[in-house]
C-alpha positions, 0 to 999 in steps of 0.5 A, a space after each residue: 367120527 367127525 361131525 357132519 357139518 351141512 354142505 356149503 358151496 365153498 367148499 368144494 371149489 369144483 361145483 363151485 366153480 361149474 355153478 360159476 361157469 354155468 352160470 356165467 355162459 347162459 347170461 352171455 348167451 341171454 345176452 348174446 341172443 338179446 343183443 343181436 335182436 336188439 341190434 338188427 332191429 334198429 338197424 333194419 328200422 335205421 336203413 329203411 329211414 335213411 332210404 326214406 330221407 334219400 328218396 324225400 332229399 332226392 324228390 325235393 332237390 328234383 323239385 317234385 311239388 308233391 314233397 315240397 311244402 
Protein backbone atom coordinates (compact mmCIF):
# COMPACT_ATOMS: atom_id res chain seq x y z
CA UNK A 1 0.00 0.00 0.00
CA UNK A 2 1.40 3.54 -0.65
CA UNK A 3 1.80 6.03 1.92
CA UNK A 4 -1.05 8.58 2.60
CA UNK A 5 0.50 11.76 2.28
CA UNK A 6 -1.63 14.67 3.94
CA UNK A 7 -4.20 16.60 1.34
CA UNK A 8 -2.77 19.64 -0.52
CA UNK A 9 -4.58 21.90 -2.72
CA UNK A 10 -2.55 21.54 -5.50
CA UNK A 11 -3.16 18.47 -6.11
CA UNK A 12 -6.23 18.42 -7.11
CA UNK A 13 -6.81 21.02 -9.63
CA UNK A 14 -10.60 20.67 -9.51
CA UNK A 15 -11.09 22.10 -5.71
CA UNK A 16 -8.39 24.13 -6.46
CA UNK A 17 -9.63 25.82 -9.11
CA UNK A 18 -13.51 25.97 -7.47
CA UNK A 19 -11.55 28.05 -4.23
CA UNK A 20 -10.02 30.23 -7.01
CA UNK A 21 -13.28 30.97 -8.71
CA UNK A 22 -15.35 31.26 -5.41
CA UNK A 23 -12.97 33.38 -4.39
CA UNK A 24 -12.58 35.30 -7.30
CA UNK A 25 -16.60 36.10 -7.55
CA UNK A 26 -17.32 37.27 -3.84
CA UNK A 27 -14.23 39.90 -4.01
CA UNK A 28 -15.90 41.18 -7.50
CA UNK A 29 -19.00 41.17 -6.06
CA UNK A 30 -17.61 43.06 -2.80
CA UNK A 31 -16.43 45.00 -5.22
CA UNK A 32 -18.96 45.60 -7.59
CA UNK A 33 -21.47 46.40 -4.61
CA UNK A 34 -18.57 49.00 -2.97
CA UNK A 35 -18.03 50.51 -5.88
CA UNK A 36 -21.38 51.39 -7.10
CA UNK A 37 -22.16 52.95 -3.41
CA UNK A 38 -19.09 54.66 -3.85
CA UNK A 39 -19.87 55.85 -6.98
CA UNK A 40 -23.74 57.12 -6.43
CA UNK A 41 -22.76 59.08 -3.55
CA UNK A 42 -20.64 61.40 -4.95
CA UNK A 43 -22.47 61.75 -7.89
CA UNK A 44 -25.70 62.62 -6.08
CA UNK A 45 -23.33 65.20 -3.59
CA UNK A 46 -21.80 66.32 -7.12
CA UNK A 47 -25.37 67.43 -8.88
CA UNK A 48 -26.58 68.95 -5.76
CA UNK A 49 -23.26 71.21 -5.67
CA UNK A 50 -23.46 71.90 -9.22
CA UNK A 51 -27.17 73.14 -8.99
CA UNK A 52 -25.98 75.21 -6.05
CA UNK A 53 -23.04 76.76 -8.17
CA UNK A 54 -25.86 77.26 -11.13
CA UNK A 55 -28.65 78.91 -8.87
CA UNK A 56 -25.43 81.13 -6.84
CA UNK A 57 -23.78 82.12 -10.76
CA UNK A 58 -27.60 82.77 -11.88
CA UNK A 59 -28.68 84.72 -8.70
CA UNK A 60 -25.27 86.88 -8.96
CA UNK A 61 -25.37 87.51 -12.99
CA UNK A 62 -29.07 88.43 -12.06
CA UNK A 63 -27.57 91.02 -9.74
CA UNK A 64 -29.60 89.87 -6.67
CA UNK A 65 -27.82 91.69 -3.56
CA UNK A 66 -28.56 88.98 -1.35
CA UNK A 67 -25.57 86.85 -2.97
CA UNK A 68 -23.60 89.37 -3.98
CA UNK A 69 -20.79 90.30 -1.69
Amino acid sequence: MPKSKPFALHDSPRIHSAIVNHVFTSISTGILERSTATLVVPSVIGVVVIRLVFQNLRASSAGHPETLP
